[in-house]
C-alpha positions as CSV (number, residue, x, y, z in Angstrom):
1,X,-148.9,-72.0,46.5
2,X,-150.0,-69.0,48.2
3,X,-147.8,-65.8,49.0
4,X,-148.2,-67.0,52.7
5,X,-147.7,-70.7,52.1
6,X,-144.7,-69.4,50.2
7,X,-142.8,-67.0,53.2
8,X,-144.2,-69.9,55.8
9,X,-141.9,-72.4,53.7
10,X,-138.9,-70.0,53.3
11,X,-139.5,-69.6,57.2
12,X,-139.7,-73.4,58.6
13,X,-136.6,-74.2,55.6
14,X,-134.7,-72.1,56.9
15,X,-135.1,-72.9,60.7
16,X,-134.3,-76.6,59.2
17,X,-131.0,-76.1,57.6
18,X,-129.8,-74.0,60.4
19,X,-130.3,-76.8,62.8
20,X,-128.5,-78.8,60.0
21,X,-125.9,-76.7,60.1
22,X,-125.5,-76.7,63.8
23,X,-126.2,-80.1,64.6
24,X,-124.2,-82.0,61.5
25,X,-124.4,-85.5,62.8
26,X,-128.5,-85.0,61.3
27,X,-127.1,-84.6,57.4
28,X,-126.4,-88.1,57.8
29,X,-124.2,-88.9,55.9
30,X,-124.5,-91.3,53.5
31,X,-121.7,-93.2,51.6
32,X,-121.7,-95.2,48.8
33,X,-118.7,-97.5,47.7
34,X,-116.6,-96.8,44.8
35,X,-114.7,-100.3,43.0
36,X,-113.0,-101.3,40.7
37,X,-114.9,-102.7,38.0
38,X,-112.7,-105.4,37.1
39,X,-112.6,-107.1,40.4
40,X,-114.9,-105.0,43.1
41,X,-112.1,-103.6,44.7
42,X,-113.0,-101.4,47.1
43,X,-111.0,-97.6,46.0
44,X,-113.4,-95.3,48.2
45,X,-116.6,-93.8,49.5
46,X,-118.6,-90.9,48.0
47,X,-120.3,-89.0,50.7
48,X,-123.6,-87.9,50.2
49,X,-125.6,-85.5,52.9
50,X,-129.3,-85.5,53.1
51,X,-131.9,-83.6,55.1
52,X,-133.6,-84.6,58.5
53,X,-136.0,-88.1,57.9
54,X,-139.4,-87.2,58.0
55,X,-139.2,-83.4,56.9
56,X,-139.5,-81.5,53.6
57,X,-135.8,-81.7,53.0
58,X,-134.7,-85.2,53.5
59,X,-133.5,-85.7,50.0
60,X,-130.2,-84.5,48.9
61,X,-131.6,-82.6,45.9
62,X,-134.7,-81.1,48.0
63,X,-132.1,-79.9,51.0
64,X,-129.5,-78.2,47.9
65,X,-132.3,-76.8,46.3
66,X,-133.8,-74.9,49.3
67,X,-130.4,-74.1,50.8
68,X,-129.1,-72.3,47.3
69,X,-132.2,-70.6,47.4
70,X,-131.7,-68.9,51.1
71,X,-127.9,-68.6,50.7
72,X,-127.1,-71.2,53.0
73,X,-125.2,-73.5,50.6
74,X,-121.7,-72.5,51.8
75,X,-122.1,-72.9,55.4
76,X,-124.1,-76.0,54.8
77,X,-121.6,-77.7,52.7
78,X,-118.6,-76.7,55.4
79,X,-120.6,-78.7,58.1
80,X,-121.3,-81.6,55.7
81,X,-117.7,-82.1,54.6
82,X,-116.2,-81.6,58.3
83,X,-118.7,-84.0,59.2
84,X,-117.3,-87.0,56.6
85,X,-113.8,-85.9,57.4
86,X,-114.7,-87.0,61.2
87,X,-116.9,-90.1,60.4
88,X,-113.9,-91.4,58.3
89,X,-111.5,-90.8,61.0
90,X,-113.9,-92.2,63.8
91,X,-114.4,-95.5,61.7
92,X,-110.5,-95.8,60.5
93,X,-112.1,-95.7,57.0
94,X,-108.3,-95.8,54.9
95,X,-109.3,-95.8,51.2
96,X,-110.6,-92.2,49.5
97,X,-113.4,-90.3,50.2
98,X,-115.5,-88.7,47.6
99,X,-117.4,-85.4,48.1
100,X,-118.8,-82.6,45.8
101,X,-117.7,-79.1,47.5
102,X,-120.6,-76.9,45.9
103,X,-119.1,-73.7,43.8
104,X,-120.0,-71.6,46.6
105,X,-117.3,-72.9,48.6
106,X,-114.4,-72.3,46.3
107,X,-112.4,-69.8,48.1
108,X,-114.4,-69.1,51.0
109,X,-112.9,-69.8,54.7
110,X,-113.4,-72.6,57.1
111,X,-116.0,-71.4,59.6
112,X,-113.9,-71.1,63.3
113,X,-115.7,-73.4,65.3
114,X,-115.2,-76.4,62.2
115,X,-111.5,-75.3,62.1
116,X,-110.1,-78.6,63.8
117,X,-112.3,-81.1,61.8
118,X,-110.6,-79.6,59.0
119,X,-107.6,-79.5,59.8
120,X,-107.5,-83.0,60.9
121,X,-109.5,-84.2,58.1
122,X,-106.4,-82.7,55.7
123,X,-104.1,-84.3,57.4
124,X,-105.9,-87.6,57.3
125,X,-108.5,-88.2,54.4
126,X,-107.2,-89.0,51.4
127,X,-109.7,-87.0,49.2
128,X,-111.3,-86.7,45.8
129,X,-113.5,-83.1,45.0
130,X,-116.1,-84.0,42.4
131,X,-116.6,-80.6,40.5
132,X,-120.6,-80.2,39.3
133,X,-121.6,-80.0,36.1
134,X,-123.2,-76.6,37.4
135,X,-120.1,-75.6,38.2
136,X,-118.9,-75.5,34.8
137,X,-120.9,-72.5,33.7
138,X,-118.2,-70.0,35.6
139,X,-114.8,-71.0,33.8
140,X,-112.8,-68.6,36.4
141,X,-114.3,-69.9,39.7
142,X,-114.0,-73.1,38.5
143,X,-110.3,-72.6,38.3
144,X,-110.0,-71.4,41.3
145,X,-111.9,-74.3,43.2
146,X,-109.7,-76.5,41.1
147,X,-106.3,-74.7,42.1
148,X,-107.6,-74.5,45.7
149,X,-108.4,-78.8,45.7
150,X,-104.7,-79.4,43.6
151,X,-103.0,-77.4,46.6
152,X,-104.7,-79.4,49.2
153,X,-103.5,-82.5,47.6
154,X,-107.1,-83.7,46.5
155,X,-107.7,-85.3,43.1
156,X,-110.1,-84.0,40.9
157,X,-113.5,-85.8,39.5
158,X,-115.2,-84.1,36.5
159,X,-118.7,-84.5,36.1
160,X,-120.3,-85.7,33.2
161,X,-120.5,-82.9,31.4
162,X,-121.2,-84.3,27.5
163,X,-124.3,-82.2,27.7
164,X,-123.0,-79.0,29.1
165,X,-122.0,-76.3,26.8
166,X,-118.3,-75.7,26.2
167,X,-118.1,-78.9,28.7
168,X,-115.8,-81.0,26.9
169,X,-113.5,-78.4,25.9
170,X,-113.0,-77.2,29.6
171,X,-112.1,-80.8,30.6
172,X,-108.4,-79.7,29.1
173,X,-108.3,-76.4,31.7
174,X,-109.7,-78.9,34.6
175,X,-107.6,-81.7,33.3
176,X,-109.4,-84.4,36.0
177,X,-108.4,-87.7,37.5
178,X,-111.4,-89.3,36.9
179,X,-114.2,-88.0,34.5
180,X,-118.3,-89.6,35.5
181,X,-120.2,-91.1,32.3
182,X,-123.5,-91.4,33.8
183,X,-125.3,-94.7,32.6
184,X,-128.4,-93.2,33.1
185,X,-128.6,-90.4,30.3
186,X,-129.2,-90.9,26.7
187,X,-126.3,-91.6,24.1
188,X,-124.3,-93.4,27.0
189,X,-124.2,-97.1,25.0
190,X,-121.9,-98.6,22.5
191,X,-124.4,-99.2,20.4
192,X,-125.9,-95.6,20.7
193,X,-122.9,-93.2,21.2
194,X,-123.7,-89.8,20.9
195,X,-121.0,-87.4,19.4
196,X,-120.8,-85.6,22.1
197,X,-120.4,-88.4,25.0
198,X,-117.9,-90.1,22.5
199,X,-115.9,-86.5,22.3
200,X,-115.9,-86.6,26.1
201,X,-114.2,-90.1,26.5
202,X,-111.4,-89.1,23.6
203,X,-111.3,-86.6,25.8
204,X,-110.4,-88.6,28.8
205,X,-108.0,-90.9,26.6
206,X,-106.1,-87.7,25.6
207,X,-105.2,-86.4,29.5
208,X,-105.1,-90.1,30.7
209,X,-108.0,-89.2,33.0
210,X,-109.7,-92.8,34.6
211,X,-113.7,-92.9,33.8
212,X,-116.1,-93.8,36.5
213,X,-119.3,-95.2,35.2
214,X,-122.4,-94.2,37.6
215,X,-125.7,-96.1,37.4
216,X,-124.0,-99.4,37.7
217,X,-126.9,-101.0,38.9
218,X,-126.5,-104.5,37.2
219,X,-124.2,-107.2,35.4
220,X,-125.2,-105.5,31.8
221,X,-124.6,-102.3,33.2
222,X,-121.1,-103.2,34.1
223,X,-120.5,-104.7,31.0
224,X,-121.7,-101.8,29.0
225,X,-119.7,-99.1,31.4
226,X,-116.5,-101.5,30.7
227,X,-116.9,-101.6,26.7
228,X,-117.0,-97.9,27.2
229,X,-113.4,-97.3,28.7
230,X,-114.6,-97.0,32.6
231,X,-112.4,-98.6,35.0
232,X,-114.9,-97.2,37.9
233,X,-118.0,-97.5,39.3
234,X,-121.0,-96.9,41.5
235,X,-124.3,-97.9,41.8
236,X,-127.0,-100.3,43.7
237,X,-124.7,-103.5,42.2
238,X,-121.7,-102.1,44.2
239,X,-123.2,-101.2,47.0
240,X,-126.2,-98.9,47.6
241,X,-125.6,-95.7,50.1
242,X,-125.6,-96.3,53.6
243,X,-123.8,-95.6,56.9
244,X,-120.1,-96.8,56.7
């Protein structure tokens, strides 16, 4: 790609996001059901936000990727999560919802004119703050988001973070809810455990954190995420993401 090409992307990106971020009701969102994996009980939603159809951005990953690069991700995420705090009110959704404030976030202020979607979504949402595997790599800002979700009242989600240096032993300073064991990365099978996945669900064991298996796309897959400890799960047998 051309210098040009390059600065004409940056340009037309950024003039995306910032409609994003001004217009939230285009990030979507998506939710996808979280059950029980024992009966399909329906425990919550995990809300997803996703760029406008039809442009450059309208993945998930694309839209993060571009917005972290422009330093856009905070005010970007505050729009996203005010906007699932008001969906979930509008629809009388009553179980939890699910969402993954970005480490930018922790700390950083409501912006003024979002101020009573939060607020209300506080009062209202039952919530549970996934924290990133990303996140992980900055031991003191990730206390502080996790200080800042526990004082909201929010339960904690750990990502899978068997691969992630130091991940496992930081799981005690996080001390999660619910820990993810993705199905869809290697050494994730009872048959072929790796040391460091099986480290992870002692792990979990030891704080009496639940596991929620992702990648639960099928009857096998259930059965495998079962025989591994999870009580949770998501995936395209559950329920694929949609509009509530």
């Amino acid at each position: 790609m051309s210098l040009v090409s390059s600065v004409e992307k940056l340009r037309n990106d950024r003039l995306l996001i910032e409609a994003l971020i001004d217009r939230p009701e285009q990030l979507g969102p998506d939710f996808q059901p979280v059950r029980r994996l024992a009966d399909d009980e329906l425990v919550g939603y995990k809300a997803t936000g996703r760029g406008q159809a039809g442009t450059q951005l309208s993945t998930t990953l694309a839209l993060l990727e571009s917005a972290q690069g422009l330093g856009l991700v905070e005010r970007l995420d505050w729009a996203f999560r005010c906007l699932a705090f008001d969906t979930f009110i509008e629809r009388g959704v009553d179980v939890e919802m699910w969402i993954t404030p970005e480490p930018e976030t922790y700390d950083s202020a409501c912006p003024p004119r979002l101020a009573t979607s939060w607020g209300r979504g506080r009062r209202s949402v039952r919530v549970a703050a996934e924290v990133p595997a990303h996140a992980f790599a900055e031991p003191e800002s990730l206390q502080r988001g996790i200080a800042e979700f526990r004082g909201w009242g929010w339960r904690v989600v750990a990502d899978d973070v068997a691969d992630v240096p130091g991940g496992v032993a930081l799981l005690d300073v996080v001390r999660p809810d619910v820990v993810k064991l993705d199905l869809d990365k290697p050494g994730r099978h009872p048959a072929d455990l790796s040391p460091d996945v099986r480290g992870m669900l002692d792990a979990c064991r030891h704080l009496g954190a639940d596991v929620i298996a992702l990648g639960v796309d099928s009857e096998p897959r259930r059965t495998v995420a079962r025989e591994l400890g999870a009580t949770l799960g998501r995936g395209r047998l559950l329920g694929a993401p949609g509009p509530l």
